[in-house]
C-alpha positions in Angstrom: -11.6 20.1 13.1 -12.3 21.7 9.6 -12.4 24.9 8.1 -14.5 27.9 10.5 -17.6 27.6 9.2 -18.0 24.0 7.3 -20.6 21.9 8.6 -19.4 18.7 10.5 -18.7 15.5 8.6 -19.1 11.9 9.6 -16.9 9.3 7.4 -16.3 6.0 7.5 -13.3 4.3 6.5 -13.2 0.9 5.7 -10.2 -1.5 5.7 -8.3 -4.5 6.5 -5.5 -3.4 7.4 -4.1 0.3 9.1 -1.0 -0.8 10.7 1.5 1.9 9.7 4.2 -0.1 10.7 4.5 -3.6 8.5 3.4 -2.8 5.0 2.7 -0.3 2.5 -1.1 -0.7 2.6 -1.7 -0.1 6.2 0.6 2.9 6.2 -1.3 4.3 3.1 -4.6 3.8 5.2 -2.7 5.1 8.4 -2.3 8.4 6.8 -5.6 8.2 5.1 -7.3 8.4 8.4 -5.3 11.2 10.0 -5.8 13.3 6.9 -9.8 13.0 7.2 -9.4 13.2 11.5 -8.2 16.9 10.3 -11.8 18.2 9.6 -14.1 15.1 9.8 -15.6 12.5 12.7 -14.0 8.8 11.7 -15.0 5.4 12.4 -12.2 3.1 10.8 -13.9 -0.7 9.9 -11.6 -3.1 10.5 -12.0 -6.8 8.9 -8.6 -7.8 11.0 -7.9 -6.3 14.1 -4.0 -5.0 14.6 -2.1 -3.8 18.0 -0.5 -0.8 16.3 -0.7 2.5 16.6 -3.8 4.4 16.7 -5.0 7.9 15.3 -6.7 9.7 18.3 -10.1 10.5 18.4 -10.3 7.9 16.2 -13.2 5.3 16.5 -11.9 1.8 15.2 -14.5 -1.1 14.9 -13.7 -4.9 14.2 -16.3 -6.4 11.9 -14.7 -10.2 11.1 -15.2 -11.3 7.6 -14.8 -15.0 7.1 -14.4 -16.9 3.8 -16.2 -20.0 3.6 -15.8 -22.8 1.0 -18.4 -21.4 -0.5 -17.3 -17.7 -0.6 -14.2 -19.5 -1.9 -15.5 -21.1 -4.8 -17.1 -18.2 -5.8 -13.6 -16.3 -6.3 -13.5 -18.5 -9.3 -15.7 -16.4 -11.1 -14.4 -12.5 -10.3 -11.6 -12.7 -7.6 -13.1 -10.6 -5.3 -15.2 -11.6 -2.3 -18.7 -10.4 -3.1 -21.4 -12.4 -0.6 -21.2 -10.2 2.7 -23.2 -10.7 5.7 -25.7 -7.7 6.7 -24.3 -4.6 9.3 -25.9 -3.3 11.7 -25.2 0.2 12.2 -28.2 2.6 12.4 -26.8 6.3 11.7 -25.2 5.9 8.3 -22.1 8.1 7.4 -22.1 11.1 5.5 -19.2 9.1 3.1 -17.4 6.0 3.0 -13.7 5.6 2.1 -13.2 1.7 1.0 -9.8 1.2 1.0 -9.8 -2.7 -0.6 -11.8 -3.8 -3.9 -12.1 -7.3 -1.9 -14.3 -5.6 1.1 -16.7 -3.4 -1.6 -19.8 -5.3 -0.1 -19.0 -3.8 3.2 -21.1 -0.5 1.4 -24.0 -1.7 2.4 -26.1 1.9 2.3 -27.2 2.3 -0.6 -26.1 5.3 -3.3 -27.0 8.1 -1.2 -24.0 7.7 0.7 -21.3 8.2 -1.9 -18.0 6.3 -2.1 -14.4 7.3 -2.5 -12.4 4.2 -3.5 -8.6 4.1 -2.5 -7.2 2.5 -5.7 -3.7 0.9 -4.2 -2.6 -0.6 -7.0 -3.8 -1.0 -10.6 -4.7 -4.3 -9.9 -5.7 -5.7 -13.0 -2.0 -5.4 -14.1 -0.6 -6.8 -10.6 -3.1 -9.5 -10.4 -0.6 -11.1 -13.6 1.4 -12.0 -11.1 -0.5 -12.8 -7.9 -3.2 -15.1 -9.7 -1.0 -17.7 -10.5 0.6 -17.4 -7.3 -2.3 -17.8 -5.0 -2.8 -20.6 -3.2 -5.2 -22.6 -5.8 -3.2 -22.4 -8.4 0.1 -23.7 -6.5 -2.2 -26.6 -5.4 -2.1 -30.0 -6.8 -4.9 -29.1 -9.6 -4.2 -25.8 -10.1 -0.8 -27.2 -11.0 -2.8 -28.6 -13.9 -1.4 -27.4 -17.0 -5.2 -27.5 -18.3 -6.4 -26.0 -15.2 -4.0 -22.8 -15.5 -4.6 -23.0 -18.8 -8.7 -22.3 -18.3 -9.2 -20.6 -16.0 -6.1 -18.0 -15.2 -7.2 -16.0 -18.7 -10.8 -16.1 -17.3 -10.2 -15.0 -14.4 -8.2 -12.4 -15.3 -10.5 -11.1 -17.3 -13.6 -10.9 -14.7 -10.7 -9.8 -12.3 -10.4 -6.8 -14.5 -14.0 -6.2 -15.5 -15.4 -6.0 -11.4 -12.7 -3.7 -11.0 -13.9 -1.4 -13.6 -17.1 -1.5 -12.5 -16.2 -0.6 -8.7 -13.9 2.9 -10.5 -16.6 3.5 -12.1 -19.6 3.3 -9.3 -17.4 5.3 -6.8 -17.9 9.1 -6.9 -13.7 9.6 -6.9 -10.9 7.6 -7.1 -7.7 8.1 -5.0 -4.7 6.6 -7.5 -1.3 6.7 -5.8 0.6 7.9 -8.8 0.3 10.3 -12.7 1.3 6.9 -13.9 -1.2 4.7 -12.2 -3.9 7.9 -13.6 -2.3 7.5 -16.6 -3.2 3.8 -16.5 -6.4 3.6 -16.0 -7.5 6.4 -18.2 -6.1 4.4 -21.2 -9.1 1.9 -20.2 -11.8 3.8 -19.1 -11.1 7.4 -20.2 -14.7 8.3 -19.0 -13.2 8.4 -15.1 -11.2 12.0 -16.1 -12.3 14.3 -13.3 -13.0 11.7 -11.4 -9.6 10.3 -10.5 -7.7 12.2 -8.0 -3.6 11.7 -7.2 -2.8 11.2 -3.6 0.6 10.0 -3.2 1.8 7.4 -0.3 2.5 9.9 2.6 4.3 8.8 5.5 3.8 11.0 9.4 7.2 12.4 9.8 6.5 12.9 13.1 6.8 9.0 14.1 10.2 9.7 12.8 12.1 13.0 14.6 15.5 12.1 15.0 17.1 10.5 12.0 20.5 8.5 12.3 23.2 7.6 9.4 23.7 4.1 11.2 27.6 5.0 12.1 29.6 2.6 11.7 26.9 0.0 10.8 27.2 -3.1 7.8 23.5 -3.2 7.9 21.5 -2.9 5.0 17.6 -3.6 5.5 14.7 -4.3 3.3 11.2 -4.1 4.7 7.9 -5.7 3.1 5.4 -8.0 3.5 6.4 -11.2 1.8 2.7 -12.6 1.3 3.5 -10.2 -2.0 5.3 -11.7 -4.8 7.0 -8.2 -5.6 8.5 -8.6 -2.1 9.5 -12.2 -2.0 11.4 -11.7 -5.5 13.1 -8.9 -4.0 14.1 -11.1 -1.1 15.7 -13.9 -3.5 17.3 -11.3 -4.9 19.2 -10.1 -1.9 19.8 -13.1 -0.9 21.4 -14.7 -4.4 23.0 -11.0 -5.7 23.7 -9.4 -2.8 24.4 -11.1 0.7 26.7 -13.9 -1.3 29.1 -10.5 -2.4 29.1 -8.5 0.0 29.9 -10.6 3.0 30.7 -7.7 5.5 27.0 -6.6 5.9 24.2 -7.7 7.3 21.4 -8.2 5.3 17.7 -7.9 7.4 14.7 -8.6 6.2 12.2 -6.7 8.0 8.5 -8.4 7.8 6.2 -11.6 8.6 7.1 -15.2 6.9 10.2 -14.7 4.2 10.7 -17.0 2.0 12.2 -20.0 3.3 14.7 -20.6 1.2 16.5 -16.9 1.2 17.6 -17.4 4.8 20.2 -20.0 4.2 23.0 -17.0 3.7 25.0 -16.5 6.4 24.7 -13.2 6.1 21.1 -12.9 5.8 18.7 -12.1 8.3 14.5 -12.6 9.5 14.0 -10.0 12.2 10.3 -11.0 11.5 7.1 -8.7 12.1 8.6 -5.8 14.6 6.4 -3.7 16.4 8.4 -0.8 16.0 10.4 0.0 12.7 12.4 2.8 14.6 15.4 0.6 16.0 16.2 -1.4 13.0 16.3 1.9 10.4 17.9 4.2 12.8 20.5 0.9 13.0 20.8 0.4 9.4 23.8 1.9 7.1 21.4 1.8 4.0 17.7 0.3 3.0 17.4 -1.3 -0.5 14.4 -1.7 -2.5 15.4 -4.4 -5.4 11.2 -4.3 -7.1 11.1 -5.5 -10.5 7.3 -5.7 -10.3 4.3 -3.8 -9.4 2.3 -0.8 -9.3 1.2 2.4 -7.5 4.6 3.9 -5.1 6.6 2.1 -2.8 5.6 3.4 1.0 9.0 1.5 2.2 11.1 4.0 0.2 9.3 6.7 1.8 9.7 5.2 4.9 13.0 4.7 4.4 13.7 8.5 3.0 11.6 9.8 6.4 14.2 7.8 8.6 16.9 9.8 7.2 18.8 6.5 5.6 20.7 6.4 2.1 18.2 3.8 0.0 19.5 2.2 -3.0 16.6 1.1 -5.6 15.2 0.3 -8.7 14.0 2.4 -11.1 10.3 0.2 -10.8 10.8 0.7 -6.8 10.6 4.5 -7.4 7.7 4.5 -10.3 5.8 7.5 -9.3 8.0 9.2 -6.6 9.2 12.8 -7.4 12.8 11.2 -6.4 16.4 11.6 -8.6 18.9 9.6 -8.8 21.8 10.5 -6.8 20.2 13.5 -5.0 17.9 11.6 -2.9 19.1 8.2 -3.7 20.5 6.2 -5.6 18.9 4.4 -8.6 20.3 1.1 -10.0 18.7 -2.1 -12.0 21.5 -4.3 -13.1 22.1 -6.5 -10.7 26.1 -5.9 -10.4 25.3 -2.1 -10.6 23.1 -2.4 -8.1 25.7 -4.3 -6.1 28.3 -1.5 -6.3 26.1 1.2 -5.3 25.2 -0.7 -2.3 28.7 -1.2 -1.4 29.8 2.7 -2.3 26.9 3.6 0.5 28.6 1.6 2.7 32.2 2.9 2.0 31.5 6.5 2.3 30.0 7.9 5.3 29.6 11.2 3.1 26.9 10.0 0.4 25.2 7.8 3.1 25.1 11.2 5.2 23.9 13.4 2.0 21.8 11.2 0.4 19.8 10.6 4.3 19.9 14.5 4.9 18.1 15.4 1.2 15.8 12.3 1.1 14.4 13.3 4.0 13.9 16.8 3.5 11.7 15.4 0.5 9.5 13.7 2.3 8.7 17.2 4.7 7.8 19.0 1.3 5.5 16.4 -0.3 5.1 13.1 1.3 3.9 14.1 4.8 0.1 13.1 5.2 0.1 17.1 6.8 0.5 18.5 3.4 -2.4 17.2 1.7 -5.2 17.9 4.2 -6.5 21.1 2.5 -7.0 18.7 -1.1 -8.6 16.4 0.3 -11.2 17.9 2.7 -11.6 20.2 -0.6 -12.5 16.6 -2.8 -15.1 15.7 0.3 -16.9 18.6 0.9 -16.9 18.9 -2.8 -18.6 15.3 -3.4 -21.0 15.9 -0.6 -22.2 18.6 -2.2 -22.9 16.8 -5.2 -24.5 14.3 -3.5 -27.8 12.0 -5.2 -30.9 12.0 -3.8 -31.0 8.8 -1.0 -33.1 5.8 -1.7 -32.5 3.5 1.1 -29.2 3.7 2.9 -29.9 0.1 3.6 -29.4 -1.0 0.1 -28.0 -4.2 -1.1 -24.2 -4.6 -0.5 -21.6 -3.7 -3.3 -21.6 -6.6 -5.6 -19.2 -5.4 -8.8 -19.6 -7.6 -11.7 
């Protein structure tokens, strides 16, 4: 564990999510953790507990966080959660990785024990489309034309400002993407140095025998569909894809679709899998139909690690070091779209070609494996730099 000759390392990672297999986020996190096993002792904090797949030697720990009416009303003002109840844990870690603006207050010691802050998402841009989604506004009075009105603006405004403020009290910031760096530096150009690219990896070992899917009509989309990004790209398989191309077998991989995309015939819930293995090595093709979003899409990488031809947009493959038509193929006209899907399909030789090179991506730059040396590099480094401790029993992460 480590480089011969660097001191030991405790870290804590904390999460709500490290289910590699249903969602982007959890398979981020997933690699996260078996990036710092390589040279550091982990304790993963869970808020939500998951039957997936563990990292050995990995210590995971459920800590339940409940919203109350209260904590609820309080998102009115920033968003994020920000009243935590007080841990318990007596030996604090040498570094925490928080991997979710909304759990911040789970860094309850104080600034001597310095924070890396997994940044997702830009979420002050995605939040544009989640906020007027969530479940106040689709209520009754957050109907209100007044009420959106009011309070959307404001609240995308404090939205923004806490997140600021968490960049800039964490000691580096892991951005998925140049473009997502890019981003935030336009709005707080003071971060440079500080923000450090690590791209969505994926553990090519949980994939070792990729398949073409033979003779196969099925083309599979996976996401989580509590994500508006997802559940548009679900209507859109379902109204400009499944109606024209009545051969295949569209399946949506992933908990709770949308309702109304299942009426197709030819459409598909397979729901929340425990294994993703079956369904891609099954599948002729995987699709990725984003039009919104940011950071980089772990389903394509999953998708490119299982070998399969993947037909996307060009907003499905922001920040991947992909080309169109060498490791897939990239289309955003509907209709286009449509016809690559169906060429894939047709011809056993691009579905073969495109698997084979998409793949052998993913070995060069998207396995977790190759981006251990960075990284323990970035912790060692932010040790060293470490502030004198007050007490590591400070007051929890509160933001803005």
């Amino acid at each position: 564990m480590g480089r011969q000759g660097d001191s030991a390392m405790d870290v804590e990672i904390v999460t709500f999510d490290a289910d590699p297999d249903h969602g982007g986020f959890g398979a981020r996190v997933d690699s996260i953790v078996r990036i710092f096993a390589q040279f550091a002792s982990v304790r993963v904090v869970l808020t939500d507990w998951f039957g997936g797949p563990r990292v050995p030697g990995v210590v995971y720990e459920q800590i339940p966080v409940r919203d109350s009416i209260l904590s609820k009303i309080r998102r009115l003002r920033t968003y994020y959660k920000t009243d935590f109840p007080r841990r318990a844990r007596p030996n604090p870690p040498d570094l925490v990785v928080m991997e979710s603006l909304d759990i911040l207050g789970m860094h309850q010691y104080g600034p001597g024990v310095p924070l890396i802050l997994d940044e997702h998402n830009v979420y002050w841009d995605l939040l544009q489309y989640e906020i007027p989604m969530s479940p106040f506004f689709q209520s009754w009075l957050g109907q209100r034309e007044i009420v959106r009105r009011l309070l959307i603006p404001r609240l995308l405004g404090r939205a923004k400002l806490y997140e600021i403020k968490a960049l800039e009290r964490a000691r580096r910031v892991f951005v998925t993407s140049d473009p997502d760096r890019r981003r935030i530096l336009a709005e707080v150009p003071d971060l440079e140095g500080r923000l450090f690219v690590l791209p969505n990896c994926i553990d090519l070992a949980r994939f070792p025998s990729p398949g073409d899917g033979g003779g196969s009509e099925s083309v599979v989309f996976i996401g989580n569909y509590g994500y508006t990004p997802n559940r548009e790209a679900a209507k859109f398989i379902a109204r400009e894809l499944a109606p024209h191309i009545p051969d295949a077998t569209f399946v949506l991989v992933g908990a709770n679709p949308p309702s109304h995309v299942l009426g197709a015939r030819n459409v598909v819930a397979a729901g929340h899998l425990k294994e993703l293995h079956t369904v891609l090595r099954q599948a002729a093709l995987c699709v990725a139909p984003l039009q919104k979003g940011s950071g980089t899409r772990l389903k394509i990488l999953t998708y490119l690690a299982a070998g399969k031809a993947v037909v996307a947009t060009r907003k499905a493959c922001e920040g991947l070091e992909v080309e169109d038509g060498v490791h897939l193929l990239i289309r955003d006209n509907p209709s286009e779209f449509r016809l690559a899907v169906q060429d894939i399909l047709r011809d056993s030789h691009l579905r073969t070609a495109l698997g084979r090179r998409g793949r052998a991506l993913v070995e060069t730059v998207y396995d977790w494996r190759v981006h251990v040396h960075r990284v323990e590099d970035l912790a060692r480094g932010v040790l060293r730099e470490r502030v004198p401790s007050g007490p590591t029993d400070g007051p929890p992460f509160r933001g803005a």
